[in-house]
N, CA, C and O atoms as a Tinker XYZ file with bonds, in Angstrom:
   292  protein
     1  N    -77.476000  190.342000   13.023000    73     2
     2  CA   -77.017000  189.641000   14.211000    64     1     3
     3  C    -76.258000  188.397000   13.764000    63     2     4     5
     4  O    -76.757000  187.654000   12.919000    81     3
     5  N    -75.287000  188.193000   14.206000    73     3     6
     6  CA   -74.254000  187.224000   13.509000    64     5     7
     7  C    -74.954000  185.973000   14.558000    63     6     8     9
     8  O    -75.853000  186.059000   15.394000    81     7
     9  N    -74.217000  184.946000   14.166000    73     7    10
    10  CA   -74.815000  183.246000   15.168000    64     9    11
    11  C    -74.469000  183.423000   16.423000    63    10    12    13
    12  O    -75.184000  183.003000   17.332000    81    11
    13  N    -72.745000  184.396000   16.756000    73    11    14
    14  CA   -71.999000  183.579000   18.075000    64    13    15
    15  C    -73.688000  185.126000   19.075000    63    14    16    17
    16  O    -74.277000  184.816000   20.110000    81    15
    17  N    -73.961000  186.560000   18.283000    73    15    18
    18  CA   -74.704000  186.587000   19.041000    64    17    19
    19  C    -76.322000  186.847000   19.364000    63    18    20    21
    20  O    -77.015000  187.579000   20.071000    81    19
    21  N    -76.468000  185.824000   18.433000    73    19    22
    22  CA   -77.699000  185.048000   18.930000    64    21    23
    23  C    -77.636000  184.210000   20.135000    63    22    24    25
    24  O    -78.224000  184.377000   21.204000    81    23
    25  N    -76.454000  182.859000   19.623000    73    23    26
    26  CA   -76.212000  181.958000   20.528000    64    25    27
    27  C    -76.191000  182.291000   21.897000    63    26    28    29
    28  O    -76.689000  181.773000   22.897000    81    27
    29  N    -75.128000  183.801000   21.592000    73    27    30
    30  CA   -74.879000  184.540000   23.656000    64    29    31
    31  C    -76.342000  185.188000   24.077000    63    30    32    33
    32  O    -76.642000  185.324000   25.263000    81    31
    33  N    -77.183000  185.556000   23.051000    73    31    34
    34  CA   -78.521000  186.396000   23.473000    64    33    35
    35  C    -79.383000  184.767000   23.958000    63    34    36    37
    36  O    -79.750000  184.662000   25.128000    81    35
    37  N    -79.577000  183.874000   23.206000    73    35    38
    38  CA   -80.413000  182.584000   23.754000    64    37    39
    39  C    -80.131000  182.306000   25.067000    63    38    40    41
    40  O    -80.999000  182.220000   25.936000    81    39
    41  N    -78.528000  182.109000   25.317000    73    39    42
    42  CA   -77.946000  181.659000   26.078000    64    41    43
    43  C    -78.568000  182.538000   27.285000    63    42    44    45
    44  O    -79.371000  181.996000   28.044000    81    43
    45  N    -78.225000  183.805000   27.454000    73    43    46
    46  CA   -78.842000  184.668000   28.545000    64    45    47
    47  C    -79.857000  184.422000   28.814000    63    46    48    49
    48  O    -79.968000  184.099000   29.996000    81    47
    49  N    -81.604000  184.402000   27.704000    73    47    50
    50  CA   -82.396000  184.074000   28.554000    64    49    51
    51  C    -82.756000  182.936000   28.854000    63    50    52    53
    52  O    -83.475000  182.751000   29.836000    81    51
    53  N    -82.376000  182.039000   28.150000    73    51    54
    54  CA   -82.257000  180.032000   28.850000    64    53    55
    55  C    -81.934000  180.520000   30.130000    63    54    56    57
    56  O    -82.369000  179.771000   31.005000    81    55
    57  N    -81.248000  181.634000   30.618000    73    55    58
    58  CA   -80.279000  181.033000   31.998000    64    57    59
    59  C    -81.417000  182.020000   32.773000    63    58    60    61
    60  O    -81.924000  181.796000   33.872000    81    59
    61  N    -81.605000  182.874000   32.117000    73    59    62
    62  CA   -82.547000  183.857000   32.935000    64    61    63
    63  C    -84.068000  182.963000   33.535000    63    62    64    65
    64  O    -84.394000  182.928000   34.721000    81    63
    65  N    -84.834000  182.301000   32.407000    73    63    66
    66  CA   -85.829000  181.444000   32.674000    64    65    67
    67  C    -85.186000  180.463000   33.807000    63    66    68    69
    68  O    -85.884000  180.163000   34.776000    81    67
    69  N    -83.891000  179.974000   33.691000    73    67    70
    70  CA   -84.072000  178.504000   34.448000    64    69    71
    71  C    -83.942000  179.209000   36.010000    63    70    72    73
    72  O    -84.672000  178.965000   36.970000    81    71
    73  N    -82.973000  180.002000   35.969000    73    71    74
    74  CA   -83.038000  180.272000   37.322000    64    73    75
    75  C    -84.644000  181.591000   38.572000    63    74    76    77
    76  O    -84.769000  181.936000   39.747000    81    75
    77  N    -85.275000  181.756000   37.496000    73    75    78
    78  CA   -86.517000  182.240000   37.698000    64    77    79
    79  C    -87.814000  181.291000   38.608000    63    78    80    81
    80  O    -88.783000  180.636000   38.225000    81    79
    81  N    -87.413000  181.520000   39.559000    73    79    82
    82  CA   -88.879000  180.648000   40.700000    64    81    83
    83  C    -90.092000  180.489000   40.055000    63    82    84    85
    84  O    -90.891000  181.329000   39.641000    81    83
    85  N    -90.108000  179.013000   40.028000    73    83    86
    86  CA   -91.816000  178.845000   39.319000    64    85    87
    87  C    -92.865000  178.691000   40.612000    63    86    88    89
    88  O    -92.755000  178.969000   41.806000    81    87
    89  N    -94.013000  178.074000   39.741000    73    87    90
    90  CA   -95.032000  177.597000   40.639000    64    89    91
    91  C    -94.278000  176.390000   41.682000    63    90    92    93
    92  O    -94.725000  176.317000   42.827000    81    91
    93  N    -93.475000  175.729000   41.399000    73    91    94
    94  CA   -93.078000  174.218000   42.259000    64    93    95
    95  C    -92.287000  174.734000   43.173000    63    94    96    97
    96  O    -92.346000  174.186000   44.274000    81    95
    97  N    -91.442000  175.774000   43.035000    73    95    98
    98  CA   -90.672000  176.460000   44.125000    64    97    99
    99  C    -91.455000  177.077000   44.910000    63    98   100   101
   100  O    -91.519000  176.863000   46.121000    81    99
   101  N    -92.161000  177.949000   44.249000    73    99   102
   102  CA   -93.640000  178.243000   45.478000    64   101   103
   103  C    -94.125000  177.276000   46.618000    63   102   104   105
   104  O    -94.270000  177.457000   47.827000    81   103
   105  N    -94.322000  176.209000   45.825000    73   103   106
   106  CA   -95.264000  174.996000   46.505000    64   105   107
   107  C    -94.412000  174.625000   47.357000    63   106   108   109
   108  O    -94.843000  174.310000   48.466000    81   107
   109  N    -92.723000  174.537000   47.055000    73   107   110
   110  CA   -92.047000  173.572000   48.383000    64   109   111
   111  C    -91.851000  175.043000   49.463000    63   110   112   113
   112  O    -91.868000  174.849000   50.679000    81   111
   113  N    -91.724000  176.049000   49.082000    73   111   114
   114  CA   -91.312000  177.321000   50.145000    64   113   115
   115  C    -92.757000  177.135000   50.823000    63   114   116   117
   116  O    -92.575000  176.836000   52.003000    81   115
   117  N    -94.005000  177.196000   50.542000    73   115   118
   118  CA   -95.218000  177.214000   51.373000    64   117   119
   119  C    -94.912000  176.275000   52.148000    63   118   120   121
   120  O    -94.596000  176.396000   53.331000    81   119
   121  N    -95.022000  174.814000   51.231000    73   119   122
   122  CA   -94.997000  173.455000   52.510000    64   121   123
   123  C    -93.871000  173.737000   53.560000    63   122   124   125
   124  O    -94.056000  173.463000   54.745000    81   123
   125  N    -92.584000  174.344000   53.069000    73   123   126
   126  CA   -92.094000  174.157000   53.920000    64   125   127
   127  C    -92.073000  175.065000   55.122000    63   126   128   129
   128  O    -91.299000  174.760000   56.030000    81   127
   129  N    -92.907000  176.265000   55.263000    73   127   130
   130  CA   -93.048000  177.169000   55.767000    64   129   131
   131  C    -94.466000  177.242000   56.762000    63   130   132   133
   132  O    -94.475000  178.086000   57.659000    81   131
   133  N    -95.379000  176.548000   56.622000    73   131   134
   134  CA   -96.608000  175.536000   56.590000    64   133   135
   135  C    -96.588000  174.470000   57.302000    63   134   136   137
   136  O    -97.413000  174.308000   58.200000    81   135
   137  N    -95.435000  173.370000   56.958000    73   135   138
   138  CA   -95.821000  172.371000   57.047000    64   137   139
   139  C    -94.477000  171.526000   57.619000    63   138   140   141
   140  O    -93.635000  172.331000   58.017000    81   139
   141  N    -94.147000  170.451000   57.734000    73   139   142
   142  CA   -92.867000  169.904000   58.364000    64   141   143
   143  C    -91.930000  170.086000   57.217000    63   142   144   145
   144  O    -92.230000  170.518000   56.104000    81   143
   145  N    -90.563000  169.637000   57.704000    73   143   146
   146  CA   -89.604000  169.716000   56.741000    64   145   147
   147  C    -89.669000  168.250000   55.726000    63   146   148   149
   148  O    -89.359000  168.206000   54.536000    81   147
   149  N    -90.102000  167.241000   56.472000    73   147   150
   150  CA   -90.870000  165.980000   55.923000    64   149   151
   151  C    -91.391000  166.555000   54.889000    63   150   152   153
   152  O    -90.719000  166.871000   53.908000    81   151
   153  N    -93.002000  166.809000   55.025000    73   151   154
   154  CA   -93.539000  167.333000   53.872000    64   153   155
   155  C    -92.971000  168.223000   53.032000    63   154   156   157
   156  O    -93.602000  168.072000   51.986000    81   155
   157  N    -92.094000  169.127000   52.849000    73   155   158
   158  CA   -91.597000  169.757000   51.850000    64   157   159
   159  C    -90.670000  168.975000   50.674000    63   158   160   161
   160  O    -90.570000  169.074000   49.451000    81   159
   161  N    -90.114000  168.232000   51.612000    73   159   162
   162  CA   -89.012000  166.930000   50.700000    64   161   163
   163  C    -90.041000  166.307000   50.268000    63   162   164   165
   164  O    -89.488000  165.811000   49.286000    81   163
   165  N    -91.046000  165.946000   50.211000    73   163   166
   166  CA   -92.310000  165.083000   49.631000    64   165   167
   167  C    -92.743000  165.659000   48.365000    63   166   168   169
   168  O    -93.020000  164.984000   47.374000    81   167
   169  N    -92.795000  167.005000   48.433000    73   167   170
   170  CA   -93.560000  167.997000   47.546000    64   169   171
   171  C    -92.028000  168.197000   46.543000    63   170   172   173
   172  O    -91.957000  168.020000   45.326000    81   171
   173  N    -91.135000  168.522000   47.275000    73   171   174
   174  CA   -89.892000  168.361000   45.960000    64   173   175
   175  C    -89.453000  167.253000   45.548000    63   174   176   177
   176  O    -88.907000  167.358000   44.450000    81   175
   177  N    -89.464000  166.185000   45.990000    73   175   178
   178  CA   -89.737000  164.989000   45.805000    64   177   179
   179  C    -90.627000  164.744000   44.421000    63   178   180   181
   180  O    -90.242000  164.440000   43.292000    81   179
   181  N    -91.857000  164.970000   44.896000    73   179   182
   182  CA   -92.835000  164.685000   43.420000    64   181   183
   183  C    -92.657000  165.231000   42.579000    63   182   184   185
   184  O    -92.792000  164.741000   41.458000    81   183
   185  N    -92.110000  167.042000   42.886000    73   183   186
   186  CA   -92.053000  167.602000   41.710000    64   185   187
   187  C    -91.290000  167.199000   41.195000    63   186   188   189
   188  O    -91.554000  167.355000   40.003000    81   187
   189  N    -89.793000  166.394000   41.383000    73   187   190
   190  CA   -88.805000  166.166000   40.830000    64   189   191
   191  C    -89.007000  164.777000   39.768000    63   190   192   193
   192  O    -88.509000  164.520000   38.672000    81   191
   193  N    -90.177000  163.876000   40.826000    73   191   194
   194  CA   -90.472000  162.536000   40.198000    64   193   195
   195  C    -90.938000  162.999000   38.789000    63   194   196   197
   196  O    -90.398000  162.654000   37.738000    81   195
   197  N    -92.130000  163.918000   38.918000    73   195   198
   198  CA   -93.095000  164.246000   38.009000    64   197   199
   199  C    -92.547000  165.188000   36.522000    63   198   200   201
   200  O    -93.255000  165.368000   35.531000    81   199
   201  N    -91.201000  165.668000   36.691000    73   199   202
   202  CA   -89.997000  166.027000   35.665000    64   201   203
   203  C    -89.444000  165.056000   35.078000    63   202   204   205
   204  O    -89.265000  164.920000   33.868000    81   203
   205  N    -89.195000  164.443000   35.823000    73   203   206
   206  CA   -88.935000  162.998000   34.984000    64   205   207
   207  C    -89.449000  162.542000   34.328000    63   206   208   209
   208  O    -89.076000  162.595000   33.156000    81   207
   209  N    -90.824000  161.691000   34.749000    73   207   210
   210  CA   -91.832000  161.344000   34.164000    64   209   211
   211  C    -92.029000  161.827000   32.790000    63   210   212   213
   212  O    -92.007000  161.241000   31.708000    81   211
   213  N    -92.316000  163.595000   33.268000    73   211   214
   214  CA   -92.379000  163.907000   31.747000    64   213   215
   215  C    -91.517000  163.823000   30.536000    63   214   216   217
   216  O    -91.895000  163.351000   29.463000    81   215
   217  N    -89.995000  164.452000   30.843000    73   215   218
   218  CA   -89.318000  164.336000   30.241000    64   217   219
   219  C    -88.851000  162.409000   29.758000    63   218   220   221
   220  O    -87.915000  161.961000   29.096000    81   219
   221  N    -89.452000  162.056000   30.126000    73   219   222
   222  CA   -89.003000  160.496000   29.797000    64   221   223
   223  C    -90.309000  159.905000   28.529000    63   222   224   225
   224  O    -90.186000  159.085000   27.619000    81   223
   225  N    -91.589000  160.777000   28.992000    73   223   226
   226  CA   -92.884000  160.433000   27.946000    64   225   227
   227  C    -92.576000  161.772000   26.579000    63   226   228   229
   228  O    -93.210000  161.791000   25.523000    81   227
   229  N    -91.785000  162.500000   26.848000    73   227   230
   230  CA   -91.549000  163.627000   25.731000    64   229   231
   231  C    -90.448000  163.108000   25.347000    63   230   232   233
   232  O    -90.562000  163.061000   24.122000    81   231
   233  N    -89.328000  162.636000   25.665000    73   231   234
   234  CA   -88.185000  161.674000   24.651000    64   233   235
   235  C    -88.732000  160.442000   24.218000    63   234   236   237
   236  O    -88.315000  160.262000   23.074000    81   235
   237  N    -89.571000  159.364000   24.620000    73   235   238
   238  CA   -90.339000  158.808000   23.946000    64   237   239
   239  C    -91.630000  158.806000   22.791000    63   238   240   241
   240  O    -92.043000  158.034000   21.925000    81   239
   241  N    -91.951000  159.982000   23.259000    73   239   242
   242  CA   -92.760000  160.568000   21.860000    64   241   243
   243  C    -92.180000  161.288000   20.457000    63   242   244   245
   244  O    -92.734000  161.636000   19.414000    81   243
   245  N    -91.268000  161.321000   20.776000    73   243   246
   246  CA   -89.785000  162.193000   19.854000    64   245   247
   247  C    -89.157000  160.965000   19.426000    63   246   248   249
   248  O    -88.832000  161.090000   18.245000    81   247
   249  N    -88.855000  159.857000   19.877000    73   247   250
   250  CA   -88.609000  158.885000   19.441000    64   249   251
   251  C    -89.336000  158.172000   18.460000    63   250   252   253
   252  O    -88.772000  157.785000   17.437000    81   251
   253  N    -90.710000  157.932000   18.707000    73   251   254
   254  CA   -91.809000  157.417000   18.066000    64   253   255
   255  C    -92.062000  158.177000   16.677000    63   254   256   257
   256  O    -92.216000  157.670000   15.566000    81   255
   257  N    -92.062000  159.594000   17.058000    73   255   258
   258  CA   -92.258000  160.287000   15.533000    64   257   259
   259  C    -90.919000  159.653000   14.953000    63   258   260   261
   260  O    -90.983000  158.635000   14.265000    81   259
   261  N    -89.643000  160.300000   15.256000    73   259   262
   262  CA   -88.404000  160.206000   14.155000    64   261   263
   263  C    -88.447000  158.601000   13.638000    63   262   264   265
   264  O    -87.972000  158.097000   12.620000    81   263
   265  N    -89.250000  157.967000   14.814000    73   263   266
   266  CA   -88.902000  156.238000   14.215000    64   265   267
   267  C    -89.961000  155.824000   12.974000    63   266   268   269
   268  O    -89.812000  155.041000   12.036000    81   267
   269  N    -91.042000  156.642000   13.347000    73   267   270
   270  CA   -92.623000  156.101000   12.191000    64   269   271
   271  C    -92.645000  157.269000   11.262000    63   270   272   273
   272  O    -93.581000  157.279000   10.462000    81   271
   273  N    -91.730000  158.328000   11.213000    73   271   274
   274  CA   -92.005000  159.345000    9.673000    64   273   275
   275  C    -90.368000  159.458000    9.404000    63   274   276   277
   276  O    -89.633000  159.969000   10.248000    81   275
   277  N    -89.896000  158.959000    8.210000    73   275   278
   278  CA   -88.587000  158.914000    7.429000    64   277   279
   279  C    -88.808000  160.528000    7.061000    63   278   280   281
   280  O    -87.650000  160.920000    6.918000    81   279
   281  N    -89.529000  161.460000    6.874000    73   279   282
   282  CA   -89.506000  163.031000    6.691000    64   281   283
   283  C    -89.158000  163.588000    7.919000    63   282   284   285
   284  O    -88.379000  164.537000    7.993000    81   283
   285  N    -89.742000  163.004000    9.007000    73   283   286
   286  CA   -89.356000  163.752000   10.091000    64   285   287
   287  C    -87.735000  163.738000   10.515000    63   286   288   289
   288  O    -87.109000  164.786000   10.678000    81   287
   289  N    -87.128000  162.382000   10.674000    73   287   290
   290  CA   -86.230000  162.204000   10.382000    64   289   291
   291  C    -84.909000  162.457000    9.507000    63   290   292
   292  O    -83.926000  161.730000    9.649000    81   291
């Protein structure tokens, strides 16, 4: 398998996973089906806060290693 297709085989299922309904899409289709349209923007709301969050404590922990191990780096 040469790189360009690996790269096009990764590429497919990156795109396949992202666009695949998780649990949080569940949660806002219930609320919103359930519950007011209020509450559904609340629930995508958090989930969106709570992506952040993480991704902001997982680039800071990635930071911390490459900054305190010159091997990792």
């Amino acid at each position: 398998m040469t790189a360009t297709q690996a790269l096009l085989a990764f590429g497919l299922a990156a795109g396949l996973l992202t666009i695949t309904p998780g649990l949080d899409t569940a949660l806002v289709l219930r609320t919103a089906a359930t519950g007011s349209p209020r509450q559904a923007f609340a629930a995508a709301a958090g989930i969106g806060a709570g992506c952040m969050i993480w991704g902001l404590a997982a680039a800071c922990g990635a930071g911390a290693l490459l900054t305190a191990s010159t091997l990792a780096y």
